[in-house]
C-alpha positions, -999 to +999 in steps of 0.1 A: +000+000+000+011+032-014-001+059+012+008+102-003-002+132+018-003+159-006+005+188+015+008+225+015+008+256+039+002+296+043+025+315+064+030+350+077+055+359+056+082+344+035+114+341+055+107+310+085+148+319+097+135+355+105+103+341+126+079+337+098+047+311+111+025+288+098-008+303+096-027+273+078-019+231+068-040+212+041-033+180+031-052+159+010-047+111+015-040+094-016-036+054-011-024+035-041-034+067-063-069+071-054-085+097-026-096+083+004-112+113+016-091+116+049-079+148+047-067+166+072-068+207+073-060+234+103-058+270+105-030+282+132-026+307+157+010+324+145+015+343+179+029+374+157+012+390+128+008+385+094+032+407+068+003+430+044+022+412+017+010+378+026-023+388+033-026+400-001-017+365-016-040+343+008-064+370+025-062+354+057-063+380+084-052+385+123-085+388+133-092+353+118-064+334+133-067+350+169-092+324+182-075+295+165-049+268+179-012+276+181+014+252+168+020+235+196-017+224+202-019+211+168+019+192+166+008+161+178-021+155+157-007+167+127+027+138+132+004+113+136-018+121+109+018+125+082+035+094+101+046+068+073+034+085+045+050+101+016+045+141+020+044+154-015+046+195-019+055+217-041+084+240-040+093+214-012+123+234+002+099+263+020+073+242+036+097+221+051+120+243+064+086+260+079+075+226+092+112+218+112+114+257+126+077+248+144+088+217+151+118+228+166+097+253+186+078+221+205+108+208+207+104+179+183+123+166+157+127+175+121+099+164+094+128+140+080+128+120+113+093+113+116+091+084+089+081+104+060+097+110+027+094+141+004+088+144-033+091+179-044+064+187-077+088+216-086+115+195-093+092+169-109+081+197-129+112+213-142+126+184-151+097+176-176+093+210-185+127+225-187+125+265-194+090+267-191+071+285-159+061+256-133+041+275-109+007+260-095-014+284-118+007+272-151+010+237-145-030+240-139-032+254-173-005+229-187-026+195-177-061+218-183-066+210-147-096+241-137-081+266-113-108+291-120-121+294-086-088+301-073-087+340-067-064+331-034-037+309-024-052+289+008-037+255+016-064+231+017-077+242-020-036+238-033-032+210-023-063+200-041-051+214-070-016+202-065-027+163-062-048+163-095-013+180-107+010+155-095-019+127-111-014+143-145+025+142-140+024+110-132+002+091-150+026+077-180+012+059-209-001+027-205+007+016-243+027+027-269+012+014-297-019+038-312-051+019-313-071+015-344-104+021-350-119-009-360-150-020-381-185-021-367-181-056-380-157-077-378-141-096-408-141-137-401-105-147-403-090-166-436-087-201-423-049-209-419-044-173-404-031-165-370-052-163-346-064-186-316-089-211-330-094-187-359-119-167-345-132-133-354-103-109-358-111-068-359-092-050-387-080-015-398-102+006-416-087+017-449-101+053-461-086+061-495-084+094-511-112+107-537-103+115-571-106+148-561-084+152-533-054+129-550-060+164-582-056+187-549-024+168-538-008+165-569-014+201-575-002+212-542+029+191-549+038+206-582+037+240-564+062+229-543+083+215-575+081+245-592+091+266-560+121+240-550+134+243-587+124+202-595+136+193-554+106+180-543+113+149-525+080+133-519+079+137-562+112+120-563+103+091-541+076+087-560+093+085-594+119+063-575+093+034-567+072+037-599+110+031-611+114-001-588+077-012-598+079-010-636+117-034-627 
């Protein structure tokens, strides 16, 4: 059993080595790639207030937070809830170094030494998409994933966003081969052919060109002659195996 904790906060300000808190924690349960439902979501008392700055990215206010938990009412729950599992965030680097200065402020251990493992989607990202912008809003946009009700950051709704991100990037392709369209029905197999027991065998369907779009081609083709001074390949392939044919 593969158990994820997609996870992501909101803080006071940007810089947790210069006393920056954790406002808010959302984290959404994936087991074996599916949600389970369990999530788990806090707001938090930060015990200092909130940089205008912030508040303009995720609106949350002093007024709103004053009434809520602090840290240290919340640590325990929140380790049990992440024990085990594999925390995946993005931009990994800034959350966590949040998560082990509170940590260290209740005098527990860093997030590495509570049996999780990280997987940072920002690296996941820029190595599929090297050059291109990787933020939550264009990756949304990348894998047509809606964000439209997303006029503020807040935690719980990122990290909604951020698992059906990490899905998309993670998904792969379960065949290589491109699968045909088939015929309504089927054409009985040639006896002798392959083919358990020479059953019913489904087959290509072959559209072929009308008279009047082979004219079209071969017109659009001598345009490119004439334009190539007599280097049109595709002409010259063609002249090559009527060659080969007529041998």
């Amino acid at each position: 059993m593969t158990r994820q904790i997609i996870l992501d906060t909101e803080t006071t300000g940007l810089n947790a080595r210069l006393g920056d808190r954790i406002i808010e924690i959302g984290c959404i349960e994936m087991v074996n790639r599916r949600f389970t439902g369990s999530n788990w979501h806090t707001y938090v008392n930060p015990e200092r207030r909130i940089e205008e700055g912030a508040k303009a990215v995720h609106g949350i206010t002093d007024e709103f937070l004053a009434d809520k938990r602090k840290f240290a009412d919340i640590a325990g729950e929140f380790l049990d809830y992440i024990r085990g599992a594999e925390l995946v965030i993005h931009n990994a680097a800034f959350d966590v170094e949040f998560l082990d200065a509170e940590l260290g402020r209740v005098g527990q251990p860093v997030l590495a030494e509570h049996g999780v493992r990280v997987t940072d989607t920002l690296k996941m990202a820029r190595q599929l998409h090297p050059g291109k912008r990787n933020s939550l809003d264009a990756l949304c946009d990348r894998y047509q994933i809606d964000n439209t009700h997303r006029t503020l950051h807040g935690a719980l709704l990122d990290a909604e966003l951020l698992a059906e991100i990490y899905l998309a990037m993670t998904r792969g392709q379960n065949s290589l081969a491109i699968e045909p369209e088939v015929l309504k029905e089927p054409v009985t197999q040639a006896k002798g052919g392959g083919g358990a027991g020479g059953g019913k065998k489904p087959v290509l369907q072959v559209l072929r060109a009308s008279e009047s779009e082979i004219a079209e081609h071969r017109q659009f083709l001598g345009g490119i002659e004439k334009e190539s001074r007599g280097r049109c390949i595709w002409l010259a392939l063609e002249a090559e195996a009527g060659v080969k044919d007529a041998s």
